[in-house]
C-alpha positions in Angstrom: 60.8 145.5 150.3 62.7 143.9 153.0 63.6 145.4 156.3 66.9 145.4 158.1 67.0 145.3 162.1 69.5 148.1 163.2 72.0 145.5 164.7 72.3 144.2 161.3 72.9 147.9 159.7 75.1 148.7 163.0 77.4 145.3 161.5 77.2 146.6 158.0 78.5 150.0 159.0 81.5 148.4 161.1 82.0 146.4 158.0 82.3 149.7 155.6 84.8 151.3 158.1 87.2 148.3 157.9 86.7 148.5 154.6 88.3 152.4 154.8 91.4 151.2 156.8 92.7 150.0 152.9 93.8 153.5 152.7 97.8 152.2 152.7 96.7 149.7 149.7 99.3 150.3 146.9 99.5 148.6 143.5 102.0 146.3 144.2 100.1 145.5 147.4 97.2 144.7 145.3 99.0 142.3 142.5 100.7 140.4 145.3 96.8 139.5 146.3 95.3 139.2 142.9 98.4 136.8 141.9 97.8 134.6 145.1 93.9 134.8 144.3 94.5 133.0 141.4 97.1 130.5 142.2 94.2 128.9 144.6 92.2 128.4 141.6 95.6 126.9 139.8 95.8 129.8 137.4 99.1 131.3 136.5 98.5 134.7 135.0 102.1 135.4 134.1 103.7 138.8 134.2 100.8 140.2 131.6 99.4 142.4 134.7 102.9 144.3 135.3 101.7 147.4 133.1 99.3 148.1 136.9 102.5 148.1 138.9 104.2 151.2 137.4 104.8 153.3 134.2 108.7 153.4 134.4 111.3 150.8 135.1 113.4 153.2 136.3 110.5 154.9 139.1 113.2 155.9 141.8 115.1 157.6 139.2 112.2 159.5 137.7 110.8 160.4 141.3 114.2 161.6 142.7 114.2 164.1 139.4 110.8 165.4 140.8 111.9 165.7 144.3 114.8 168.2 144.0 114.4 171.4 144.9 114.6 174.0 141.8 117.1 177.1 141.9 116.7 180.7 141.0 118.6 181.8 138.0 120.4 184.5 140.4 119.5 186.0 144.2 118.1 189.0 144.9 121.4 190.4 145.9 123.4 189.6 142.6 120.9 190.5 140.4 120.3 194.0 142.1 124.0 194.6 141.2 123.6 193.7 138.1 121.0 196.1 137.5 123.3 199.0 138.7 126.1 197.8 135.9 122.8 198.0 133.3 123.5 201.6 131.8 119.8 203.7 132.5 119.3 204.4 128.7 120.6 201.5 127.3 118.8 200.0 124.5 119.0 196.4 122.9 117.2 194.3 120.3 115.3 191.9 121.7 113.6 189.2 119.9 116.7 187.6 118.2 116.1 184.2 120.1 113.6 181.9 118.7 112.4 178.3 119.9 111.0 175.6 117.4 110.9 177.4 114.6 108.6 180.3 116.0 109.2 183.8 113.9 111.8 185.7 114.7 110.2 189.7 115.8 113.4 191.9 116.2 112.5 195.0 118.3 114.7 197.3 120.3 113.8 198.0 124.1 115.1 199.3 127.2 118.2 197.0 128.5 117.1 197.6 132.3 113.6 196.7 131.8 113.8 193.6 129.8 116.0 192.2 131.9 114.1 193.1 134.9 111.0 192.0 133.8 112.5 188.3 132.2 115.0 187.4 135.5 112.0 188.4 137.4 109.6 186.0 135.4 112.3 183.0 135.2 113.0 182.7 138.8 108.8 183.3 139.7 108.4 180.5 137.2 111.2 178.4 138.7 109.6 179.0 142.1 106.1 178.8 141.6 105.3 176.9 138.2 108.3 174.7 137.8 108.5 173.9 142.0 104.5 173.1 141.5 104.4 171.0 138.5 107.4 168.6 140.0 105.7 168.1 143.1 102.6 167.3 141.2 104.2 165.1 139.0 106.1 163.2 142.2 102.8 162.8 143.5 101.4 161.4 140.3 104.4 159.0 140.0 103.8 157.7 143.4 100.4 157.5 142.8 98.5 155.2 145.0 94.6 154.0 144.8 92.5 156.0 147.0 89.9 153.6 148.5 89.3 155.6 151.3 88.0 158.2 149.3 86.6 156.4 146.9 83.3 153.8 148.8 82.1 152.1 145.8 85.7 150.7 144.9 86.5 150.3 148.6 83.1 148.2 149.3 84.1 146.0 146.3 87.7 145.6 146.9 86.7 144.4 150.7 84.3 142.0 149.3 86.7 140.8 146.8 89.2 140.0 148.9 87.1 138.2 151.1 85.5 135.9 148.9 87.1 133.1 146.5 87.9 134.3 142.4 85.2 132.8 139.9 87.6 131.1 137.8 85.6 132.2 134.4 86.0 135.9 135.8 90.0 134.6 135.7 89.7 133.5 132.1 87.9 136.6 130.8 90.8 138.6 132.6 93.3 136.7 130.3 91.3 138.0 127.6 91.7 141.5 128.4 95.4 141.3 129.2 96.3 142.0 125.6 94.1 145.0 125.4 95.3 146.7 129.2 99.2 145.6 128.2 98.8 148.0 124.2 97.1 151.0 126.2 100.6 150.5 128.8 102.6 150.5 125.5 101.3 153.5 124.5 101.7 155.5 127.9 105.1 154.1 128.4 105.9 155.5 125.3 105.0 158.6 125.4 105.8 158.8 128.7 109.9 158.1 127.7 109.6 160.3 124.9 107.9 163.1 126.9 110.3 162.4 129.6 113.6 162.7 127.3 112.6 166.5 126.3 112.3 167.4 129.5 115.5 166.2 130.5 117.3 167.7 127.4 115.6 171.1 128.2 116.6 171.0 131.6 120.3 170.3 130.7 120.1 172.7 128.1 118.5 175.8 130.7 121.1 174.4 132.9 123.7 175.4 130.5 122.1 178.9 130.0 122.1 179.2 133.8 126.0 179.1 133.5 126.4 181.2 131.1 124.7 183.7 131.6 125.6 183.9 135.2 129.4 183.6 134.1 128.3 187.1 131.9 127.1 188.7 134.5 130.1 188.3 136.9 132.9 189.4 134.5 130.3 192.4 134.6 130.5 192.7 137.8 134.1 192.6 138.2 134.4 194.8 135.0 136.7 198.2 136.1 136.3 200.4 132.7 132.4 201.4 133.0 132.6 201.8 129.3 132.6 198.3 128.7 129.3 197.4 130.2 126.9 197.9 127.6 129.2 195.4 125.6 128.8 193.0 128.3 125.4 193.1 128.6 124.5 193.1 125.0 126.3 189.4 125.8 123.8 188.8 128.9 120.3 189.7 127.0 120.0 186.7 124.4 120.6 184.3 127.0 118.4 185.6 129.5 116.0 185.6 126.4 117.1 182.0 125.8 116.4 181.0 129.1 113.1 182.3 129.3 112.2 180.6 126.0 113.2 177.7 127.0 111.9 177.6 130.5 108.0 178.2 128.9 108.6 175.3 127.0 109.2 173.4 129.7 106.4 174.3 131.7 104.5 173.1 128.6 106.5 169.8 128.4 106.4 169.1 132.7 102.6 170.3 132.1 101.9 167.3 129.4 103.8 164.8 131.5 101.4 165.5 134.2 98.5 165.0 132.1 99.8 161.9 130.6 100.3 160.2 134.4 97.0 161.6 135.3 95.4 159.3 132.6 98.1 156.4 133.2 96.8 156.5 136.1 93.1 157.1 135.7 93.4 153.7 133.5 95.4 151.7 136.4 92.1 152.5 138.5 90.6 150.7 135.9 92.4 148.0 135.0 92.4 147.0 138.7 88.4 147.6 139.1 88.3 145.0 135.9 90.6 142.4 138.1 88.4 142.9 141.0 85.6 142.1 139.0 83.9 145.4 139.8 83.8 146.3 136.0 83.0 143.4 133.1 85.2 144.5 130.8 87.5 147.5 130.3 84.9 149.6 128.3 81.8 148.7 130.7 80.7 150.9 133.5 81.0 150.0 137.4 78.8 147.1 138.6 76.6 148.5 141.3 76.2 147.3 145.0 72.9 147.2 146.8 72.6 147.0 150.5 71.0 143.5 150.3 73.8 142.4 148.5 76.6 143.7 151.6 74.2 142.0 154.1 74.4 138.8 152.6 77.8 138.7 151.9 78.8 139.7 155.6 76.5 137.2 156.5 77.8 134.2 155.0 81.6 135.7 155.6 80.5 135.1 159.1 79.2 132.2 158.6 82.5 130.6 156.6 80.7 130.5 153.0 81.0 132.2 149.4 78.2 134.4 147.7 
């Protein structure tokens, strides 16, 4: 076994920090450098790599959605006045409201304390669900490769990018172009179609918002006490309809995240396959010894390839 001095393991850890400072490195970033990489070997690679870039031609549009801040149904204020209009015995049927197709279960409970309970639980979920899951999904969109948590792939980018492309690794890439380009077909479509129901659920709990907050200030401007129950027999399938809809949309926001979490997991991979620090899409990571770091940073100094 061979020995290192500690000047040389003092350059190799210098070497690894540098290798750190990539933090900022974004996709784009990286297929502007794999692009030039190849056109000094002469290869053109085309626009085949474009699925690494981003899911989503339209990635401004679809973060800006993410970014904005969500809205409770009603404030505190309003919807403690529309508690005092609730009548204290009142009764409804609740359970009239379905979503896709689930059974209808018709059951008669106290007017105050379903709609208590159910504004209560659509503005927590707005808040605390809803609020989370669009941050999450921002930061998914925006998703950028984390070398400087990640060592293995940030030792192997900075030799990479050091050190000329092996023009048969260039050819074997072209191979695997067709394969990377059906698994972005795939996410991009599901992505749109995952994308669209969340946008028609949101217009559609948008709508309910109105609605329902249009119900509950004719009750609060109602004179004749005797027509309140009336008016909020009016208010409790759409408060029901919101809060149908909103779960579903947790569920929908929840599988968009999932899906860019895997889009994403496979743009790590595609990009460790350009580097060369996979062989193929399906093989593991290629490993890197400490021999191997030493004799690259010691022909790097010395002007020459490994």
């Amino acid at each position: 076994m061979k020995r290192f001095s500690f000047s040389s393991l003092l350059l190799l850890s210098l070497f690894v920090q540098s290798i750190n400072s990539e933090g900022n490195l974004t996709f784009s970033m990286f297929l502007e450098k794999f692009h030039a990489k190849a056109a000094e070997k002469g290869i053109e690679m085309g626009s085949g790599l474009n699925c690494i870039f981003t899911i989503t031609n339209t990635m401004d549009k679809a973060k800006t959605k993410h970014a904005v801040p969500v809205t409770k149904l009603m404030t505190e204020t309003k919807f403690r006045q529309v508690m005092d209009r609730v009548p204290a015995g009142m009764q409804v049927v609740i359970g009239q409201v379905t979503v896709n197709d689930e059974e209808s279960k018709h059951e008669r409970g106290n007017a105050r304390a379903f709609l208590r309970n159910k504004i209560y639980l659509i503005n927590n979920d707005l808040t605390e669900k809803i609020g989370q899951l669009n941050m999450e999904i921002y930061t998914e969109i925006a998703h950028k490769p984390f070398i400087a948590n990640d060592k293995m792939f940030a030792n192997w980018f900075k030799l990479w990018d050091k050190d000329q492309m092996d023009e048969e690794h260039l050819k074997n890439i072209k191979k695997e172009i067709r394969a990377m380009a059906a698994q972005y077909e795939v996410s991009n479509r599901e992505f749109k179609k995952k994308m669209k129901e969340v946008d028609n659920l949101r217009k559609t709990i948008d709508n309910y918002f109105r609605l329902a907050n249009e119900k509950c200030d004719n009750l609060l401007k109602a004179k004749n006490y005797t027509e309140f129950p009336r008016m909020v027999q009016e208010i409790v399938p759409l408060i029901e309809r919101i809060y149908k809809s909103q779960s579903q949309l947790i569920e929908n926001l929840e599988n968009v995240q999932n899906l860019l979490k895997d889009y994403n997991m496979k743009r790590i991979i595609w990009v460790e396959l350009l580097i060369g620090l996979r062989e193929s899409l399906t093989s593991n990571r290629r490993s890197i010894n400490l021999e191997f770091l030493l004799l690259f940073f010691t022909n790097l100094c010395c002007g020459r390839n490994v």
